[in-house]
VEXNU-236141 format. One line per 4 residues: number of its first residue (from 1); their letters; for each residue x, y, z of C-alpha. Coordinates in Angstrom, 2 decimals. Last residue first. Example, Ala and Ser with C-alpha at 12.3 -4.5 7.8 and 13.67 -1.06 7.14 Angstrom:
2
2	sa	13.67,-1.06,7.14 | 12.30,-4.50,7.80
This chain:
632
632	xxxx	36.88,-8.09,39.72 | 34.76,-10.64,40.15 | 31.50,-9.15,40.26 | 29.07,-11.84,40.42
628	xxxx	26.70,-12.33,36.94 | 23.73,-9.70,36.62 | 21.05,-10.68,33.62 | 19.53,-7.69,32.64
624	xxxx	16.87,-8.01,30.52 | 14.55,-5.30,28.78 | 10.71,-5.51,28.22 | 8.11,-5.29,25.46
620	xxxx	4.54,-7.23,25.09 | 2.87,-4.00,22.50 | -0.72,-3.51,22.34 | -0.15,0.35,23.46
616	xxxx	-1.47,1.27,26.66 | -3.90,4.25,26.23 | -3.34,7.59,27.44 | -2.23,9.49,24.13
612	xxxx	-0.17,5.77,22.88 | 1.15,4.73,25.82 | 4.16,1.96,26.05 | 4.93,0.62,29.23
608	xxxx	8.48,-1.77,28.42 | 8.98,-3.89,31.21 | 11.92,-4.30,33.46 | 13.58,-7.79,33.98
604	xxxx	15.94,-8.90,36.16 | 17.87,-12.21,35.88 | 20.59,-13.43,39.00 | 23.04,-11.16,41.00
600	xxxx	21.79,-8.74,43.38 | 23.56,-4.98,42.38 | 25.47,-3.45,44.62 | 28.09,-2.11,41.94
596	xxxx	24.68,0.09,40.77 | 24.17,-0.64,37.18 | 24.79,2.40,34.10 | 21.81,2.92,31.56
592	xxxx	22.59,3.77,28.33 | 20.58,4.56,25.50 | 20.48,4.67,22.08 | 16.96,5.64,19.72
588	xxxx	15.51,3.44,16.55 | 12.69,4.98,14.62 | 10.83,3.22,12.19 | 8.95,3.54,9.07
584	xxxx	5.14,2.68,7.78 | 3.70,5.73,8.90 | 6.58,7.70,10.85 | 7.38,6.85,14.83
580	xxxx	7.69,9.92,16.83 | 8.80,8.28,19.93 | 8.58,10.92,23.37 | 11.28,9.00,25.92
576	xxxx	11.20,8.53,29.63 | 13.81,8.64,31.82 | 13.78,7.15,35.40 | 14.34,3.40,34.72
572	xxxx	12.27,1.12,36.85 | 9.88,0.27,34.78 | 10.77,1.54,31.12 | 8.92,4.00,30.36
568	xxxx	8.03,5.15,26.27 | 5.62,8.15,25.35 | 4.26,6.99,21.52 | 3.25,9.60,18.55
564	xxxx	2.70,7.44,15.70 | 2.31,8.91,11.78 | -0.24,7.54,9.96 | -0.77,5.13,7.85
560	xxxx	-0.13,2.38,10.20 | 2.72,-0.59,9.76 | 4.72,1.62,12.75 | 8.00,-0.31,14.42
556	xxxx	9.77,1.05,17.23 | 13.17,0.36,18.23 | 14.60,1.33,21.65 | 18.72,0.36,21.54
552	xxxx	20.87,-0.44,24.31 | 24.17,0.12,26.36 | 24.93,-1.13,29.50 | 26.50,0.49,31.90
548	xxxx	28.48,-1.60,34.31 | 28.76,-1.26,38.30 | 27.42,-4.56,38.81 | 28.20,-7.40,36.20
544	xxxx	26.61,-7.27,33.35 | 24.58,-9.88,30.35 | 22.40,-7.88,28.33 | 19.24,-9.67,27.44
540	xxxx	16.70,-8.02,24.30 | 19.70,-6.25,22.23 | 17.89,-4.24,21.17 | 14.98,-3.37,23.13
536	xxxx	11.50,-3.46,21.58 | 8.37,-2.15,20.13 | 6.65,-3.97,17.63 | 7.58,-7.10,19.32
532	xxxx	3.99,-8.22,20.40 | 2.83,-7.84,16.67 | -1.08,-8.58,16.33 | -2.18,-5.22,16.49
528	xxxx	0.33,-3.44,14.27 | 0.75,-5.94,11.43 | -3.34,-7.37,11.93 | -4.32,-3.29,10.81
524	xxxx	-7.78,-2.24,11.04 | -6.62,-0.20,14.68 | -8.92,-2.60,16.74 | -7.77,-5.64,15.21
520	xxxx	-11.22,-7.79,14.72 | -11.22,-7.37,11.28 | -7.70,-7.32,10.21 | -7.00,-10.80,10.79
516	xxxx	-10.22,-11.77,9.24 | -8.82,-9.81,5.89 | -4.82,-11.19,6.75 | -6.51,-14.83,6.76
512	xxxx	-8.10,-14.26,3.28 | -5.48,-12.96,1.32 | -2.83,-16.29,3.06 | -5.52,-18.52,1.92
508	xxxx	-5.82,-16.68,-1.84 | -1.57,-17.72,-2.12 | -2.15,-20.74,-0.71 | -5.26,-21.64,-3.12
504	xxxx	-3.23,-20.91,-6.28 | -0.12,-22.92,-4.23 | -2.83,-25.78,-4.69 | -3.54,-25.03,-8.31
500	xxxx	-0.11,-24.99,-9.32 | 0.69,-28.94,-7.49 | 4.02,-29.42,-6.62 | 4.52,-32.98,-5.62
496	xxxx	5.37,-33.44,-2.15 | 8.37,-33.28,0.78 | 6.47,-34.51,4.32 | 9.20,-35.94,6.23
492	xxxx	9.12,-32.80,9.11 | 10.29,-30.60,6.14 | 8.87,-29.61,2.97 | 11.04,-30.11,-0.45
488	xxxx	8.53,-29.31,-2.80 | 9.21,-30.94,-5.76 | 8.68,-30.24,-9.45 | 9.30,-26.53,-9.34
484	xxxx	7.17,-24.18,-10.80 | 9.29,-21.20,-9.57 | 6.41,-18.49,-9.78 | 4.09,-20.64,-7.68
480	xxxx	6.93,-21.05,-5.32 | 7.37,-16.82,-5.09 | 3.74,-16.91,-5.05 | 3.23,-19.22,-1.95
476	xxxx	5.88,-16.43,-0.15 | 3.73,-13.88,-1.21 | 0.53,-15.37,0.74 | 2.41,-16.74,3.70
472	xxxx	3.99,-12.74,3.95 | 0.18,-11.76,3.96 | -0.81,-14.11,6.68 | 1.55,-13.45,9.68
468	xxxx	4.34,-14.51,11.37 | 6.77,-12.47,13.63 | 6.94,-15.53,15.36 | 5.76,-14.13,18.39
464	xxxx	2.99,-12.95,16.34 | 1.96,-16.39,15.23 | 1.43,-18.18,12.33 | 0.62,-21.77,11.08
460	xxxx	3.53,-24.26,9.96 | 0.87,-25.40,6.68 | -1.11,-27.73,5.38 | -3.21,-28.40,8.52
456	xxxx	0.01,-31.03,10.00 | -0.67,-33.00,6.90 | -3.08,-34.30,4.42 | -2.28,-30.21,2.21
452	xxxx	0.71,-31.23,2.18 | 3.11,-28.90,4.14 | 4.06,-25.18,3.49 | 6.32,-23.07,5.49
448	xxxx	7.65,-25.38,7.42 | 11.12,-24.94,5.31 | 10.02,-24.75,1.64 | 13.31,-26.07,-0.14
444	xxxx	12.02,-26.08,-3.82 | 13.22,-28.29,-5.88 | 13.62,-28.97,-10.03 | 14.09,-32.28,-10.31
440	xxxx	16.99,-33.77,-12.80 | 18.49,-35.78,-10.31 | 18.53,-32.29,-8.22 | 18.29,-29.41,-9.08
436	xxxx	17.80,-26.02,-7.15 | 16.15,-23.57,-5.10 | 16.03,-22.93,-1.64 | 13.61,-20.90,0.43
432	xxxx	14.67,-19.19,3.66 | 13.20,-18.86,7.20 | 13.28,-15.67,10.08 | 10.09,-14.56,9.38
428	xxxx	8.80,-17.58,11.03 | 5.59,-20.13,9.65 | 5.48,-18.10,6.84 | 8.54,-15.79,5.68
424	xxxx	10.44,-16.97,2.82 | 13.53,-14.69,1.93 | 15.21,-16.77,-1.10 | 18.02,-18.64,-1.48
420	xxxx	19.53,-19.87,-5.10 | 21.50,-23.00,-4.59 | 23.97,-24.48,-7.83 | 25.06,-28.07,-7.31
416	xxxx	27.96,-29.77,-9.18 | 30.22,-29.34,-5.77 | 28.39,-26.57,-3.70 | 27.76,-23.25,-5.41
412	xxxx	25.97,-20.13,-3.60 | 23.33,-17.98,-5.17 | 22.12,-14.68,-4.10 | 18.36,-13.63,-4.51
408	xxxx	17.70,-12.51,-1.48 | 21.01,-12.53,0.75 | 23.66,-15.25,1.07 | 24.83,-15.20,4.99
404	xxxx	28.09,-17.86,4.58 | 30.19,-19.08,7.17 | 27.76,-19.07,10.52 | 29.02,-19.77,14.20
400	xxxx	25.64,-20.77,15.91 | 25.22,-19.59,19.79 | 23.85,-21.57,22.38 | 20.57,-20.73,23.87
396	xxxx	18.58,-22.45,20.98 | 15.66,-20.73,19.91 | 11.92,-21.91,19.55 | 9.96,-19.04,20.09
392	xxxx	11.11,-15.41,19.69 | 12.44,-12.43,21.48 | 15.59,-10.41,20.11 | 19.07,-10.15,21.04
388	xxxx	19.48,-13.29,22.97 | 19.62,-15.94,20.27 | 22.55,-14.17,18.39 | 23.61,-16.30,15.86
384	xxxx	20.60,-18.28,15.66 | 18.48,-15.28,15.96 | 21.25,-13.19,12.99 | 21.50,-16.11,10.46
380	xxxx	17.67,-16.60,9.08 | 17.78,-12.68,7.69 | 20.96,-13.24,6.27 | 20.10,-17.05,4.67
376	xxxx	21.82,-19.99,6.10 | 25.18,-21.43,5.34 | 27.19,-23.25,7.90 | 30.70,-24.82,6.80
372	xxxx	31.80,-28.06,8.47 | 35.74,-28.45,9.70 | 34.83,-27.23,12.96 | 32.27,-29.60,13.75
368	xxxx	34.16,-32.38,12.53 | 31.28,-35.05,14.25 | 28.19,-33.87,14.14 | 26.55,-32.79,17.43
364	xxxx	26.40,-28.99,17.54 | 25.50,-29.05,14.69 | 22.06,-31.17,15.85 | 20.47,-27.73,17.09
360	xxxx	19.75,-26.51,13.34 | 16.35,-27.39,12.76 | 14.63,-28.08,16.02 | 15.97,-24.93,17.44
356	xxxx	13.33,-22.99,14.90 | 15.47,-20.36,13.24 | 15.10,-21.56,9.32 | 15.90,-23.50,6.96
352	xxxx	19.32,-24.43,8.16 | 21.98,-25.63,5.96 | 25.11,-28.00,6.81 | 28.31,-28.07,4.00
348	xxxx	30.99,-30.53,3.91 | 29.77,-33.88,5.42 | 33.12,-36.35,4.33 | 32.99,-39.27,2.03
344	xxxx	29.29,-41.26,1.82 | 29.65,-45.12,1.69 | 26.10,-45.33,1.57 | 25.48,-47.75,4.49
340	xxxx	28.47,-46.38,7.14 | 27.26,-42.71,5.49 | 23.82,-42.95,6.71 | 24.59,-44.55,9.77
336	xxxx	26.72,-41.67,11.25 | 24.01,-39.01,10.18 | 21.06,-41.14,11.69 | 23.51,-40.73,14.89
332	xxxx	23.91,-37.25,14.33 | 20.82,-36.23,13.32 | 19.34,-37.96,16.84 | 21.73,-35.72,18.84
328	xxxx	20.03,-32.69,18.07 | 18.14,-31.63,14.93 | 20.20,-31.33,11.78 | 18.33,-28.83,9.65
324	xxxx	19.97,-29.35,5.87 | 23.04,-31.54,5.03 | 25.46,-31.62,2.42 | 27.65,-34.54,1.77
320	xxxx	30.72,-35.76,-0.13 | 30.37,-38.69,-2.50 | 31.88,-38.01,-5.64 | 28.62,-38.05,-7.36
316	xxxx	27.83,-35.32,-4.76 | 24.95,-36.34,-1.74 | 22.63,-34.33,-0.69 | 21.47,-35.45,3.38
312	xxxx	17.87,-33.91,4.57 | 16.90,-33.37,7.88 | 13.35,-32.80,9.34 | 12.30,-36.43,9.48
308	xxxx	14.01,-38.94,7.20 | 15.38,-37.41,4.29 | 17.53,-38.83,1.42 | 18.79,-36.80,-1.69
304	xxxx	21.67,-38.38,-4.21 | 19.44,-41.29,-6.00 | 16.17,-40.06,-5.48 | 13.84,-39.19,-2.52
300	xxxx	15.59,-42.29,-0.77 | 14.02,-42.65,2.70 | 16.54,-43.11,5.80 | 15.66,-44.96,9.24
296	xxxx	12.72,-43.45,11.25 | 13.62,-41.24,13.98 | 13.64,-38.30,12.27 | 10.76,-36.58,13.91
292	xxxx	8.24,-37.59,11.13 | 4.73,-36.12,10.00 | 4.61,-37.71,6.59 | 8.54,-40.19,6.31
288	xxxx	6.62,-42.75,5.25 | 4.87,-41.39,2.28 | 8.13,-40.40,0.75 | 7.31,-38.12,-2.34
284	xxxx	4.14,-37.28,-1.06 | 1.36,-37.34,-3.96 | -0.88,-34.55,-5.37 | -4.63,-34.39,-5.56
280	xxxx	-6.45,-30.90,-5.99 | -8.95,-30.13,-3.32 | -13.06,-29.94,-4.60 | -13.61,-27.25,-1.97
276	xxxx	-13.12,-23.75,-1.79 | -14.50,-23.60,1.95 | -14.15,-27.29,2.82 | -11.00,-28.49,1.49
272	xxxx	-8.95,-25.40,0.76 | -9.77,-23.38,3.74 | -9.97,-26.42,6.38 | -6.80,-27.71,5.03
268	xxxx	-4.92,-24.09,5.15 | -5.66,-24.15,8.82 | -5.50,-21.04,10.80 | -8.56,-19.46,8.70
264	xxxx	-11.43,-21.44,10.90 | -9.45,-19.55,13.52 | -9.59,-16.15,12.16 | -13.23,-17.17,11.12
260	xxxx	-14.30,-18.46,14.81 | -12.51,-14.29,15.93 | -14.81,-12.52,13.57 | -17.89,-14.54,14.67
256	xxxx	-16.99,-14.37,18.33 | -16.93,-11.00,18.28 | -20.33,-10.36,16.63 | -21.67,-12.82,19.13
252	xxxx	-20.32,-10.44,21.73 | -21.48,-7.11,20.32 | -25.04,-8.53,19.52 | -24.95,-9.31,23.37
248	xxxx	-24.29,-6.01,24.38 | -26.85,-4.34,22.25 | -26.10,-0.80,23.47 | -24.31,-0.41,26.60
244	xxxx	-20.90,-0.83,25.33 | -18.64,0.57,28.05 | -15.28,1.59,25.98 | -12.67,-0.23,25.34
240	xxxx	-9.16,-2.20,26.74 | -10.65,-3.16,30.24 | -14.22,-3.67,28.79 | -16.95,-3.17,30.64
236	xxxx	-20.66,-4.80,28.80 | -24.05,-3.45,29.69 | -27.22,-5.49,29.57 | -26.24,-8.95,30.19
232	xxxx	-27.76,-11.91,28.49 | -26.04,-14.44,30.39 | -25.93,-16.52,26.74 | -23.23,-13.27,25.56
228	xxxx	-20.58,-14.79,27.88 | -20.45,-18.18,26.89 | -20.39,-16.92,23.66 | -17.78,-14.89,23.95
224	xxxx	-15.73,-17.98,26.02 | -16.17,-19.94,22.85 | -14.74,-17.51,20.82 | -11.74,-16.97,22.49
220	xxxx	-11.38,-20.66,23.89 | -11.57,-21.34,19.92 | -8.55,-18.28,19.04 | -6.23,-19.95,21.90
216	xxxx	-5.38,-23.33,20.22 | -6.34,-21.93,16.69 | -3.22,-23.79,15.66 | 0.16,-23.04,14.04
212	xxxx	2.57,-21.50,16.75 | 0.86,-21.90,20.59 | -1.27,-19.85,22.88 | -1.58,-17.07,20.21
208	xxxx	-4.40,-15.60,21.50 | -2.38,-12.84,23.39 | -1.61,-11.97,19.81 | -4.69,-9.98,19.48
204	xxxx	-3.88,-7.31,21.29 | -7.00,-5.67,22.11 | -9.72,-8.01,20.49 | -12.59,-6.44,18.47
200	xxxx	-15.68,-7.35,16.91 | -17.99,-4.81,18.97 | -15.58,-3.28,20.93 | -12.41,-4.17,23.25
196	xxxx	-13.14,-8.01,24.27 | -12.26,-10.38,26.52 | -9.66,-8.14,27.89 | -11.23,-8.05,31.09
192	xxxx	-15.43,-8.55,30.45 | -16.96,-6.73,33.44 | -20.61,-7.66,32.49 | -23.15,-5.63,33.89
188	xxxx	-26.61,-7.26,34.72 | -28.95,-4.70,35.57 | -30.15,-4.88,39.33 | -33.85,-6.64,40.15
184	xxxx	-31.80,-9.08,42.23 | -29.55,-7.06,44.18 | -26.66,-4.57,42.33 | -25.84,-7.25,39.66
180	xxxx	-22.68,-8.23,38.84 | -21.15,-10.70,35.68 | -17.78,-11.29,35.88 | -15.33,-12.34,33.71
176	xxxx	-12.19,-14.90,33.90 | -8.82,-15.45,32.31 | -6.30,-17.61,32.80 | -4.65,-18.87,29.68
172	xxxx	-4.87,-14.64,28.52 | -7.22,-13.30,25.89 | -8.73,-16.47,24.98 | -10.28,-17.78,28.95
168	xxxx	-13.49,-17.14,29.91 | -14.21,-18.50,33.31 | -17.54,-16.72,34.98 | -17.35,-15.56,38.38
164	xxxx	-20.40,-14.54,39.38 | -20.60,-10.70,41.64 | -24.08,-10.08,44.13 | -23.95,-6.70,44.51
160	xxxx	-25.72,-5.75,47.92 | -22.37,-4.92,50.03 | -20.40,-8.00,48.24 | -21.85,-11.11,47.72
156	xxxx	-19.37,-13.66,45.69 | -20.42,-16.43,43.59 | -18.45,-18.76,42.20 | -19.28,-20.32,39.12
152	xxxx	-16.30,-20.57,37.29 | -12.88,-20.61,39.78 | -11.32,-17.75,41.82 | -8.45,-18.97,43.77
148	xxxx	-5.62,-17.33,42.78 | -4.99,-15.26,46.29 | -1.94,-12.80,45.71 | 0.00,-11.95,48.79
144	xxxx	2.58,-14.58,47.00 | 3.61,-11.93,44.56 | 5.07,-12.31,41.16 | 8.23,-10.04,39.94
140	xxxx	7.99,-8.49,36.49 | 4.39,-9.39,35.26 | 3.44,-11.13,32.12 | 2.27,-9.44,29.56
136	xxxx	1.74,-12.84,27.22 | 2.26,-16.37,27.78 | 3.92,-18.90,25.97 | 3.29,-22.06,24.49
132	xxxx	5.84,-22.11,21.68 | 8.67,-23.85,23.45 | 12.81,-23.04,23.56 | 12.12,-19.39,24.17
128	xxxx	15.43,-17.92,24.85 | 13.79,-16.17,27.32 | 10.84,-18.28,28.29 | 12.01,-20.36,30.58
124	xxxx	13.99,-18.23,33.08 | 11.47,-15.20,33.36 | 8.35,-17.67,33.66 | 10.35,-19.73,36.22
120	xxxx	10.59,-16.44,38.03 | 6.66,-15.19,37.63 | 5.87,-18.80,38.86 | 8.01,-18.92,42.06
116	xxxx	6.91,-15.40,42.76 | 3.07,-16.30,42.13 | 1.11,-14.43,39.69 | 2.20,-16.34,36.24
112	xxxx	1.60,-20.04,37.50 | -0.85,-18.65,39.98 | -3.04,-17.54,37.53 | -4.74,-20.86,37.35
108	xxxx	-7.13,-19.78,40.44 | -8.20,-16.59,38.69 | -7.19,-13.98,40.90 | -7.86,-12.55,44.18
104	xxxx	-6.64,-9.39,45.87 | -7.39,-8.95,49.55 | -6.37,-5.02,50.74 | -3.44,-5.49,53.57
100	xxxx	-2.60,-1.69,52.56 | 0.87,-3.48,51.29 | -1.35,-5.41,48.72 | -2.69,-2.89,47.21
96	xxxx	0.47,-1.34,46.34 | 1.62,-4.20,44.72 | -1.73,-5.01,43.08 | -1.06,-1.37,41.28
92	xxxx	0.11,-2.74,38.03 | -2.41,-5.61,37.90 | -4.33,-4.97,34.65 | -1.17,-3.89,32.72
88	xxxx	0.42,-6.58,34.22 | -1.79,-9.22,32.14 | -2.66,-11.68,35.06 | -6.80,-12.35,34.62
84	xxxx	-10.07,-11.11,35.56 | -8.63,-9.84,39.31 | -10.61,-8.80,41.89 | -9.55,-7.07,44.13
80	xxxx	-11.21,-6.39,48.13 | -12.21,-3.23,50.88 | -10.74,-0.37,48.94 | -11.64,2.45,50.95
76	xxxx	-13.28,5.44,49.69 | -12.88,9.46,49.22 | -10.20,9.29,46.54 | -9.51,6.16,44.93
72	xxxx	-5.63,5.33,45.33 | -4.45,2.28,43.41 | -6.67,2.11,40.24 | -4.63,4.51,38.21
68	xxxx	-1.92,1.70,37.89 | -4.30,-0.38,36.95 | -6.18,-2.86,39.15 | -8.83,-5.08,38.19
64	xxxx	-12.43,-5.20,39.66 | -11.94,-3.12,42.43 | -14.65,-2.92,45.74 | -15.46,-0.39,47.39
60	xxxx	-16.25,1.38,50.66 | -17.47,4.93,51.18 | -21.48,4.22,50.72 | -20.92,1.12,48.40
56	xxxx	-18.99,1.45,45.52 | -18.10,-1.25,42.57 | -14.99,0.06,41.12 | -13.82,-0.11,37.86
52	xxxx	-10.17,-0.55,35.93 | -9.61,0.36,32.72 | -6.58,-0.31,30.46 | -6.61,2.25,29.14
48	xxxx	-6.77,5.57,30.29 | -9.34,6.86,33.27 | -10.45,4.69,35.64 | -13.82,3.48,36.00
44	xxxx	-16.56,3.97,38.88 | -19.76,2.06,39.10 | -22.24,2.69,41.93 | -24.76,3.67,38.93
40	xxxx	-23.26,3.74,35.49 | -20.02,4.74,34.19 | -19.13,6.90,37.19 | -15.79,8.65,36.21
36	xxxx	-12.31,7.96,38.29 | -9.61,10.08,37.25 | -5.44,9.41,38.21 | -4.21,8.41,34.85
32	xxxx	-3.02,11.36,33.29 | -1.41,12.93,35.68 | -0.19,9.33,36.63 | 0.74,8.88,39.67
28	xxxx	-0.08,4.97,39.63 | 1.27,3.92,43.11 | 4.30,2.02,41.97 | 5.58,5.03,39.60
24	xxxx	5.68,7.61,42.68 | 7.30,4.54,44.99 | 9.94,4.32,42.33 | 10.55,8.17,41.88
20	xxxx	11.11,8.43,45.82 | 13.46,5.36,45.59 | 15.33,7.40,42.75 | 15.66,6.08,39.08
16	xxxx	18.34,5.60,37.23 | 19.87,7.87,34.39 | 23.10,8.81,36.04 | 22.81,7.34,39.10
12	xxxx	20.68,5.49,42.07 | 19.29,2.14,40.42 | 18.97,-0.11,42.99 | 17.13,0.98,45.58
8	xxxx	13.78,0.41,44.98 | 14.58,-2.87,43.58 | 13.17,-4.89,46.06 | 9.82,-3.53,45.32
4	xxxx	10.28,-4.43,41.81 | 11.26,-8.23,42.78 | 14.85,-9.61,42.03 | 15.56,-11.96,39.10
C-alpha cells in the first residue's frame, strides 16, 4: 500500500487524476465545504457534515477534528488538533495540517489505525476479513506526524479555554470527547465526535458493531453517553448533527436509552427469558457437543447423522458420506476417524451452510478433494467463490470450486435423501436452510442462525458487515416455524428440539430488534443506516500489474422511500459521478480506470466519499488495487 501523498503522481491518464487536482482534493476545496459559522461565542464550525470546530482566540485557534473543510481557516492560524477519534472523515485534512508543522493529537489507542504501520496492517488484515473485530472508516495511508496520546482525564489549557479529555468510546474503539469551558465561569460545551448525531441518534450505526453477535460496542455506546451527560454540559457539538443547545443532557440519556435497548435486543435469551418471560423448555439433541469446536470425538444424533462441533457426517445405508461445514484441518482428521470406526465407504457430497471460513475451510483438507462435489446455496456460493469481490467478515482467501448452486426453493437428491434449500439470512445473508429426513426426523439445517435458547444468546447475532439485520432473522424464524420440523439441526454442537412457541418468540425478537434498530438511525431506516456496504465497488480488490486498466462496477443500494440523489469520489480518482439511486432500487454504473506502468507494487486503497447534498453519507466504501511486479 503506498501513502496518498505519495500517490500524487501516480495516476496521470485517461481518467486519473493530476498532481494539481490531488493537492486541490487534499486541502478540502470544497465549494461546498469551505464555510466556517460561529456556533456560539469563540466557536467556529465547518460547514457540511462531518463538522469540524474551532476554538478562537484573537487570530489563533485551535481545531477540534479536522474535515476536509477544516484545513484552511481564513484570517487565523491553526496553532494545535485535536482529534476525538480516527474515522477519516474526521481527519481528512490532518495531512495537510501536518505539513504546516500544526500538532495533531489523537486518542492514545488510535495509533493502531493512525499510525502508518497500523493503517497498513489494517489494509492487509482486514481484506478478506478472516476476524469479526473490525474497525470502521479507516484511513487510507496512516501518518506517524500524528501524536495518539490523549488519554481520559487530561486536561489541556489553551488561550483561556480550559479543554478535558473525556474517553467515550462506541462510535469508533478509540474514541474520546471533550468538554471546554472558556475560563471558569464559561458554559460547558461538549464536543461529542460521533458520539451522537441528535437526540436518540447515532450516525452510522454500524460503527458499533465491534464484533458479529454481541452488544460488544452498543454497551461502551451507552455507557460512554452517560458518562457524558453526568458533566452536565450546556451545549452539545456533534460532528455528524447539529449543535443541540436545548436540554443537552436529556438528549444524551435519551440516546443511551435507545442504544441500551438495541443492545438489550442483541440477545434472543435476554428477550425471551426476561422480557417475555416464562421460556419454553426443549432439549439438545447431543448435550455434549453445546458450544463445541469439533474437537470432541463423534456424537450419534441417530443412526446415519453424527456431529461433533460445526460439522455434520450423513451417512447412506450403503455407506457413502455427506458432509456439511468442514472446518480446517481438524474436520479432516475427525473425518478420517469417523469412517476407520464406522466403516463408512467414500465422502461424496460436502455442504456449506453458509460463508463464515469456519464452515467450509476444512475442503481444502479432505482427502479426494477433487473427486468430492460442493453444493451450497446461490446466494451462499458467490463470497466463497469469489472472496475478494465484496467485503465481509470471516472469509477464506482461497477460492472454493462449487458443483451445484440450487436456488430458493430447489431441491437436490443425494442417495435415498431428498434436500430442499432455502435462502436463510440471520447471522450472514450469505447462509442457507436445509430441509429433509432423516431416520424418520424431519430436519431443519439452521446454520448459526438460531441456537438454543441456553446457548451462545440463542442466536449468531447481527452485524452490518454481515449484511445482517433483524427483520431477515424474523422471516427466516417463520420459514422454520412454517416447516415444523422435529429437529433443528444448529451448528457449533448445539442441534435441538423444535419448539413452536420458541420460533413464535424468534420471529417477535427479530420485530422488535429492527423497531430499536430503527430508532436511533437518523434516516428511521436500520437497512440504510446500519449498512456499511450500501455503496460499493464491484469487484472490491482488483489484482494489476502497472500499465493495466482495470475495470469496475459502482453499486448503490437505496432501502428509503424516496428517491437518493448521491455525488460519488473516489480518492484519488479524478471523475466524479452524480447517482440517482430510486426508492428501494439500485443503480449499478462501469468504469475503468487505467494504472500508470510506474506504479509501486504492494496494496493501495482509495476510499469511496459519498455526499448526500453536503453531508457524508453513512456508507464505509473503498476500492483495492493490489499491484503485483510487471513482468512482462
Amino acid at each position: 500500500m503506498i501513502r496518498k501523498r505519495e500517490s500524487v503522481a501516480i495516476l496521470s491518464i485517461a481518467f486519473v487524476v493530476s498532481a494539481a487536482w490531488m493537492a486541490q482534493s487534499r486541502s478540502g476545496d470544497d465549494n461546498r465545504n469551505t464555510g466556517w459559522t460561529e456556533v456560539a461565542p469563540g466557536i467556529l464550525r465547518t460547514a457540511g457534515y462531518p463538522a469540524g470546530y474551532a476554538l478562537v482566540e484573537g487570530k489563533s485557534a485551535l481545531l477540534i477534528d479536522a474535515p476536509r473543510a477544516a484545513a484552511e481557516l481564513p484570517g487565523h492560524t491553526t496553532e494545535r488538533v485535536l482529534l476525538s477519534h480516527y474515522h477519516r472523515g474526521s481527519c481528512a485534512a490532518v495531512a495537510a495540517l501536518l505539513r504546516k508543522g500544526i500538532n495533531v493529537r489523537a486518542p492514545k489507542g488510535a495509533a493502531e489505525w493512525l499510525s502508518v504501520e497500523g493503517a497498513r496492517k489494517y489494509w492487509r488484515e482486514s481484506l478478506p476479513l478472516r476476524g469479526s473485530r473490525t474497525a470502521y472508516q479507516v484511513v487510507a495511508d496512516g501518518d506517524d506526524g500524528i501524536d495518539c496520546s490523549l488519554i481520559d482525564g487530561e486536561k489541556i489549557a489553551w488561550r483561556g479555554w480550559d479543554i478535558e479529555v473525556l474517553s467515550a468510546p462506541g462510535h469508533a474503539l478509540a474514541h474520546v470527547a471533550f468538554l471546554v469551558r472558556k475560563g471558569r465561569a464559561g458554559q460547558a460545551n461538549l464536543f461529542c465526535g460521533g458520539a451522537l448525531a441528535a437526540p436518540g441518534k447515532l450516525w452510522a450505526p454500524y460503527t458499533t458493531d465491534w464484533d458479529h453477535w454481541t452488544d460488544l460496542g452498543l454497551k461502551p455506546a451507552a455507557e460512554s453517553l452517560r458518562k457524558l451527560a453526568a458533566r452536565r454540559p450546556e451545549r452539545i457539538l456533534p460532528a455528524h448533527g447539529p449543535v443541540i443547545d436545548k436540554e443537552p443532557v436529556a438528549a444524551l440519556l435519551k440516546t443511551a436509552e435507545a442504544v441500551e435497548e438495541v443492545g438489550f435486543l442483541r440477545s434472543f435469551e435476554r428477550f425471551t427469558k426476561k422480557r417475555l418471560g416464562n421460556a419454553p423448555s426443549y432439549k439438545f439433541l447431543v448435550p455434549e457437543q453445546a458450544m463445541s469446536n469439533g474437537s470432541k470425538p463423534w456424537s450419534r444424533v441417530s443412526e446415519h447423522l453424527f456431529v461433533t462441533g460445526n460439522t455434520y457426517v450423513l451417512t447412506s445405508k450403503d455407506g457413502a458420506s455427506l458432509m456439511i461445514d468442514p472446518w480446517g484441518q481438524r474436520s479432516a482428521d475427525q473425518f478420517a476417524k469417523l469412517t476407520r470406526d464406522e466403516k463408512l465407504g467414500p465422502l461424496e457430497v460436502v455442504m456449506f451452510s453458509h460463508a463464515h471460513y469456519d464452515h467450509y475451510d476444512g475442503i481444502s483438507y479432505l482427502p479426494g478433494r477433487a473427486k468430492l462435489e460442493v453444493w451450497t446455496l446461490d446466494r451462499v456460493a458467490t463470497p466463497i467463490a469469489e472472496p475478494f469481490r465484496w467485503r465481509a467478515p470471516f472469509l477464506d482467501a482461497r477460492p472454493v470450486k462449487i458443483d451445484r448452486r440450487p436456488k430458493e426453493g430447489d431441491t437436490l437428491t443425494w442417495r435415498e435423501y431428498r434436500f430442499r434449500f432455502c435462502f436463510l439470512p440471520g447471522q450472514s445473508r450469505f447462509t442457507m436452510g436445509v430441509e429433509t429426513e432423516i431416520d424418520g426426523k424431519r430436519c431443519f439445517l439452521t446454520a448459526d442462525n438460531f441456537f438454543h435458547q441456553d446457548m451462545f444468546s440463542g442466536s449468531g447475532g447481527w452485524m452490518g458487515l454481515n449484511r445482517s439485520w433483524p427483520m431477515p432473522y424474523a422471516e427466516s424464524a417463520q420459514k422454520v416455524l412454517d416447516a415444523r420440523p422435529d429437529w433443528v439441526l444448529a451448528e457449533h454442537g448445539g442441534p435441538f428440539e423444535f419448539n413452536a412457541e420458541d420460533f413464535r418468540r424468534r420471529v417477535e425478537w427479530g420485530k422488535a430488534g429492527a423497531r430499536a434498530a430503527d430508532v436511533i438511525s437518523p434516516s428511521g431506516n436500520h437497512r440504510h443506516d446500519w449498512d456499511p456496504n450500501r455503496v460499493l465497488v464491484e469487484p472490491l480488490v482488483h489484482k494489476a500489474r502497472p500499465g493495466d486498466t482495470i475495470r469496475a462496477t459502482l453499486v448503490a443500494d437505496n432501502p428509503l422511500s424516496a428517491t437518493k440523489k448521491l455525488t460519488v469520489h473516489i480518492d484519488g480518482f479524478a471523475k466524479k459521478w452524480e447517482l440517482e439511486v430510486p426508492r428501494g432500487g439500485s443503480t449499478r454504473r462501469a468504469f475503468e480506470q487505467r494504472l500508470p506502468r510506474d506504479l509501486a507494487t504492494g496494496r493501495h486503497v482509495f476510499p469511496l466519499r459519498v455526499l448526500d447534498g453536503d453531508r457524508l453519507d453513512p456508507v464505509d466504501a473503498f476500492v483495492v488495487v493490489d499491484v503485483e511486479a510487471d513482468g512482462r
